[in-house]
C-alpha positions, 0 to 999 in steps of 0.5 A: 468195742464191738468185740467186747461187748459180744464178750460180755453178753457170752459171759452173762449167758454161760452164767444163766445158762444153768438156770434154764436148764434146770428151771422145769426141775425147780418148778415140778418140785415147787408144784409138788410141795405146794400140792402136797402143802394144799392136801395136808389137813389144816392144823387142829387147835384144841381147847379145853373144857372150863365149865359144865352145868347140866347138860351144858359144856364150856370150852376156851382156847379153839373155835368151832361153828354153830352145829359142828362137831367137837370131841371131848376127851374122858379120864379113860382116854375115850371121846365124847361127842358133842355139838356146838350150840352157841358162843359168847365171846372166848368160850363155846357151849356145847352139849353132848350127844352121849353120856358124858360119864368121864369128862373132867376139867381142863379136858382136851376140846377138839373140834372135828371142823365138820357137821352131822350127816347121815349115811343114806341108801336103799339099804335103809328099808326095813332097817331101824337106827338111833339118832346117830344113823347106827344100826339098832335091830342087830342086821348088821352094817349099813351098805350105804355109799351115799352121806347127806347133812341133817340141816337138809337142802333148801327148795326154791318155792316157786319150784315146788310142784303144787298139791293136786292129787288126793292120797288114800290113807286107808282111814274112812274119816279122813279120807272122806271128810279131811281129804289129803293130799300128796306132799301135805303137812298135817298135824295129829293133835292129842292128849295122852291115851287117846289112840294116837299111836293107834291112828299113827299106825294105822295110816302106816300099814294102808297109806298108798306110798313108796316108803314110809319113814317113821321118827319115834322121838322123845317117847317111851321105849318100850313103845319102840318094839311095840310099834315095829312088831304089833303096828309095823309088821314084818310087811310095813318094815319092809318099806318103812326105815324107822328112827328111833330116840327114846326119851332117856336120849340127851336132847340134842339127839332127840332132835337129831332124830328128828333131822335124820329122819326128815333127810331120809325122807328127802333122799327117797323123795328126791329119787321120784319116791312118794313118802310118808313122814310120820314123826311122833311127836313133834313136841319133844322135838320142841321140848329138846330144843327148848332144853338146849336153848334154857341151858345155855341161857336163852329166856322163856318167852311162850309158857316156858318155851324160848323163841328159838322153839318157834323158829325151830318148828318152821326149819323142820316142817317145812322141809316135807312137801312136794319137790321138783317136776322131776322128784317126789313127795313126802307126805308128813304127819306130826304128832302133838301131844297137847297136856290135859287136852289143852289146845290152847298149849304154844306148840299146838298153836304153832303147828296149828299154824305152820301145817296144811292142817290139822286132826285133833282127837277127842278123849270123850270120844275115846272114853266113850269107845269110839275109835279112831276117836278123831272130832269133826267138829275142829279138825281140818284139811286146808287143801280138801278145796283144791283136791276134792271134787264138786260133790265130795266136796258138798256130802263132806260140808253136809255131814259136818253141819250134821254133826255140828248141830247135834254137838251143840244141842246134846246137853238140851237132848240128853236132858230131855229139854229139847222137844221133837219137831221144834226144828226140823234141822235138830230132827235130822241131825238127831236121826242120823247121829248113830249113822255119823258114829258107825261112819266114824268107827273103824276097826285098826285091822281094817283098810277103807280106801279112798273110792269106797270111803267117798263111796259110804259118805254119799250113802250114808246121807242119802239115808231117809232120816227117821220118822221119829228122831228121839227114837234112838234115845228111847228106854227100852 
């Protein structure tokens, strides 16, 4: 029994035996076709396209992610970029970034499975790109090895370094009585012709900063070459990246050029560089947003505007400001263009919310030919309490309460009704209004750091007033 039983064992060996002979084979093959099976791209399932009104594409049979990319094939075999906007049920919206000359019915659908970036680099500088990141100014390629998402990365608030150090914008009115500091948001509020992009351009050239990051989005574009060449300078664009996407650009690259230049901001500012955003204007972006939204069916709810404006508004905002200890700044400005001077307008009223503050500038004092035409009276820096000293803190409050109390007493002053020496307070203020002026008047060729501006306030009050405080309305 014995003997049969070893017998038996032996057979079963001398079968298995070749089993584990070739076992390593078997398995570096299958760890093979399973690597392989794991680096091969996923299957692509295309749609197509059932539906287009307006600027608005609907696609059936593949499905896509909120902000991803979709290729949408022409009669002339060549593809249309467009971005998913929204869904609802089988089909999803989507709105191209170019023109859609070509696109036909029943067109091939193919989402791409990735989301926008951009190409980032020290090569930006002195550079000047579209909403995509391309090159516009004809310097050749990009030498960038570096690719961030437009949505940003999202900062911890608590890890946020706090805003303590004043920055010198080069603007005597501002840095005097609206002192900013490093990794404020501030808004630019205007109506038409009013100087704006004079001001814009004069905090460009004499702002104290690494790199300056400016997005024309949504405006002429004509004003694009102006700007570069006549406010810029061959200087300014050699620390400046500019984006460019004038108003003929389809809206959803009008807020990419938004994006874009924000994620180039963070690049810089995450490698210790101080920056400064300059994005003009901050209400194309919301009227792009709300052309998106309106098209694919969002109501209004604000004057026109649909609620996703006003969510949109915080998500880019907010992405400026201080990073960490061990990263940078970016100081932003975004113009608001407010029709027929209107402050009342919803997105003044929502930057006026979101931002460290705000600088609105009058059209009276522009006709009037005083510039940068910026009224005391309703702007404000909300962190000048915490980055101004004891002093400057009291000379700037003073000259406002001089200003303010000749504003409201003009109308009696010009008229004549206001009889001198019936407040000695109105006396004053009278008397030293053409030194408020001459202080707010600056040449846009001329720089006023932040010492010599703190520097001409004090002596400015410290002025004995006038003996005769009507003098300066006085016929000759």
């Amino acid at each position: 029994m014995r003997g049969i039983r070893d017998k038996s064992m032996t057979d079963q060996e001398d079968i298995l035996q070749p089993w584990h002979v070739h076992m390593p084979v078997w398995r570096h093959k299958l760890d093979n076709i399973t690597r392989r099976l794991d680096d091969s791209p996923p299957l692509i399932v295309e749609g197509r396209l059932t539906r287009m009104v307006g600027l608005t594409l609907e696609a059936v049979g593949c499905q896509a992610a909120i902000g991803s990319r979709c290729l949408v094939e022409s009669i002339h075999k060549e593809f249309v970029e467009a971005e998913v906007v929204g869904f609802s049920g089988e089909h999803i919206y989507l709105m191209p970034t170019g023109d859609m000359e070509g696109i036909r019915p029943n067109a091939r659908v193919i989402p791409t499975g990735r989301v926008y970036a951009v190409d980032v680099g020290e090569d930006l500088l002195g550079r000047v790109l579209d909403g995509s990141g391309k090159p516009l100014d004809g310097k050749g390629p990009l030498r960038t090895h570096e690719r961030v998402p437009l949505s940003g990365r999202r900062i911890n608030p608590l890890s946020k370094k706090p805003i303590l150090e004043p920055l010198d914008v080069g603007v005597r009115a501002i840095n005097a009585l609206f002192t900013i500091g490093r990794g404020q948001r501030m808004g630019l509020v205007a109506g038409s012709g009013v100087g704006k992009s004079v001001l814009l351009g004069m905090m460009t050239r004499f702002t104290t900063a690494d790199v300056i990051v400016v997005g024309l989005i949504g405006e002429r574009g004509r004003e694009v070459k102006e700007f570069i060449d006549n406010i810029l300078g061959e200087e300014g664009l050699s620390r400046a990246v500019v984006v460019a996407v004038p108003a003929d650009h389809a809206p959803v690259m009008r807020m990419h050029g938004a994006y874009l230049a924000t994620s180039i901001a963070e690049y810089f500012r995450d490698r210790g560089r101080n920056v400064l955003l300059l994005i003009d204007s901050l209400t194309r972006f919301a009227q792009a947003q709300r052309e998106i939204a309106l098209a694919i069916g969002e109501p209004p709810a604000t004057k026109g505007y649909p609620p996703s404006v006003f969510a949109r508004i915080p998500q880019l905002v907010e992405r400026a400001g201080n990073g960490d200890k061990t990263s940078g700044s970016i100081t932003a400005f975004y113009t608001v263009l407010v029709e027929g001077d209107e402050q009342q307008d919803p997105i003044a009223d929502s930057a006026r919310a979101i931002l460290d503050g705000h600088i609105v500038l009058s059209r009276e004092m522009a006709e009037g030919g005083l510039y940068p035409a910026i009224n005391i009276e309703v702007s404000i820096s909300r962190l000048m309490t915490d980055i101004a000293s004891v002093e400057h803190l009291a000379w700037a409050t003073r000259f406002r309460q001089l200003n303010a109390l000749y504003q409201q007493n003009r109308d009696l002053i010009n008229v004549g009704a206001y009889a001198a020496g019936s407040d000695p307070r109105i006396d004053e203020a009278i008397a030293m209004n053409p030194q408020i002026q001459d202080f707010i008047r600056q040449d846009m060729k001329m720089a006023v750091n932040f010492e010599n501006s703190i520097h001409d306030l004090e002596a400015l009050l410290q002025i004995e007033p006038s003996a005769n405080p009507m003098a300066a309305f006085t016929v000759q």
